[in-house]
N, C-alpha and C positions, 0 to 999 in steps of 0.2 A: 436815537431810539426808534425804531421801528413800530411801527401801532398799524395796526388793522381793525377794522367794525366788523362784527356777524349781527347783523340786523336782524327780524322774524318776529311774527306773533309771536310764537312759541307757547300756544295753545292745545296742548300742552308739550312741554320740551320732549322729546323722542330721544332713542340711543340713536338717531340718525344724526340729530344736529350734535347730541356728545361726541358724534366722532370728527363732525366738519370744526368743535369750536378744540378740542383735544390736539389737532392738527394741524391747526391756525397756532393752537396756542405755543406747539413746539417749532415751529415758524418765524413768531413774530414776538416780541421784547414783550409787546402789551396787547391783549385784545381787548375789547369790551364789545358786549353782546350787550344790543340794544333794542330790548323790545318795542314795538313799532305799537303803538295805543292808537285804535281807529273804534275813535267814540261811534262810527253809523255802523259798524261790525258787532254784534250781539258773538261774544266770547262765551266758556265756558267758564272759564278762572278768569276773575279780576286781574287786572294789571298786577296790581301788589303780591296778588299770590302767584303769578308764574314769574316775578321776581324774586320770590322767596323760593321757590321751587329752584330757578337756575342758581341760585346764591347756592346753595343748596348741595346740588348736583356737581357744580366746578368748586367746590368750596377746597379741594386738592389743588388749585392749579393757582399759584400764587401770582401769576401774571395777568390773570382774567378778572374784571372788573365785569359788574351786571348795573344795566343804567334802560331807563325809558327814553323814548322821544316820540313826537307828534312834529307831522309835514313832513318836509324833502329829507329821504338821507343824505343826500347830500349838501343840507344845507346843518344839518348834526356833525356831519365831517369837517367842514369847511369850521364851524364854530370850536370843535374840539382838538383841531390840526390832526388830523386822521387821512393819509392819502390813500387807503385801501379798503375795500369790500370786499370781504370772504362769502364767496356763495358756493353752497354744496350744489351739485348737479345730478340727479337722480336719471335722465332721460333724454333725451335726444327734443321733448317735448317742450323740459326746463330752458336747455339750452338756445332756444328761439326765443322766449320771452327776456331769458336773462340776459341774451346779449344786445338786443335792443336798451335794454335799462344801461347796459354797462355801456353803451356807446352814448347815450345821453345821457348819464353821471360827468361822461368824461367831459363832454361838449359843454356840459352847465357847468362843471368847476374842477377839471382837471382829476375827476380823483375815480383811480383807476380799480378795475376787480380783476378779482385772481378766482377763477372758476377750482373749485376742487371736485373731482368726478368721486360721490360718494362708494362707501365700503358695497363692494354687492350685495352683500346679507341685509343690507339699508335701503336697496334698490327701491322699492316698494312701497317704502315706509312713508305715512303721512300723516301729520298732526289730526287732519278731518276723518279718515280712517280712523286712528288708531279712536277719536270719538264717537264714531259709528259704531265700532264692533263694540267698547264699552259699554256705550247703550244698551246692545242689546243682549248683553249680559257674555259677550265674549272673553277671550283670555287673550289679554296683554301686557302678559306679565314679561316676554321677554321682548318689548319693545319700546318698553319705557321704564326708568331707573326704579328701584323700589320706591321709594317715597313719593314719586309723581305717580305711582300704580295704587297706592293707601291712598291717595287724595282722589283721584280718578274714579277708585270704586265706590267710594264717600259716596262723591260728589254726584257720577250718575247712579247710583241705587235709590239716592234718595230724590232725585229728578223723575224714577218711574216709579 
């Protein structure tokens, strides 16, 4: 069987990362998107709820499993028998950080990433953005699924 991880805060999930885990998912036998919980990181949504949010969102894709972890991805991988990371690539920017990671995932435990150069319409798109412009009373309705857009508007209207 084939299994891949898509790791990420996912603070909150974007149609960006729907399209990198949509892709993976037709791909690979099993994904599982694992949000990465970084207790000194102050989040907008709890852990539990951008789990329920991806639950949510993939709740079509009968091969996608939604799961937490804290520390090494790659020591999630090496635990779960997962030889791959799916990471979306927005930029020429990503791509220097990201291959550094992927060259020491591989060096610490063998376990290799498959870079996907995201949709262009996604170019752009960033969990931190799509928070920012929320805040300030912007419209992201078309860059985040309806139901993470009802939680979002909740969540910062009654933050200001």
């Amino acid at each position: 069987m084939r299994r891949a991880l898509c790791p990420g805060s996912f603070d909150p999930v974007t149609n960006g990362h729907l399209d990198i885990i949509d892709r993976a998912a037709n791909l690979y036998d099993e994904v599982v998107v694992a949000i990465f919980v970084n207790q000194s990181k102050s989040s907008l949504f709890e852990v539990d709820e951008r789990r329920e949010m991806l639950a949510e969102v993939t709740a079509g894709y009968p091969n996608v499993t939604i799961d937490t972890f804290e520390g090494l991805v790659v020591d999630y991988c090496r635990v779960h028998d997962i030889p791959v990371i799916v990471k979306g690539l927005r930029a020429v920017s990503d791509f220097d950080y990201e291959l550094q990671m992927a060259q020491m995932n591989r060096g610490l435990a063998g376990v290799d990433t498959l870079f996907m150069p995201t949709n262009p319409e996604y170019s752009f798109l960033a969990s931190s953005l799509v928070k920012e412009i929320a805040k300030w009373g912007g419209d992201v309705a078309l860059l985040v699924p309806p139901i993470v857009l009802k939680r979002l508007t909740e969540r910062t209207s009654s933050a200001g």
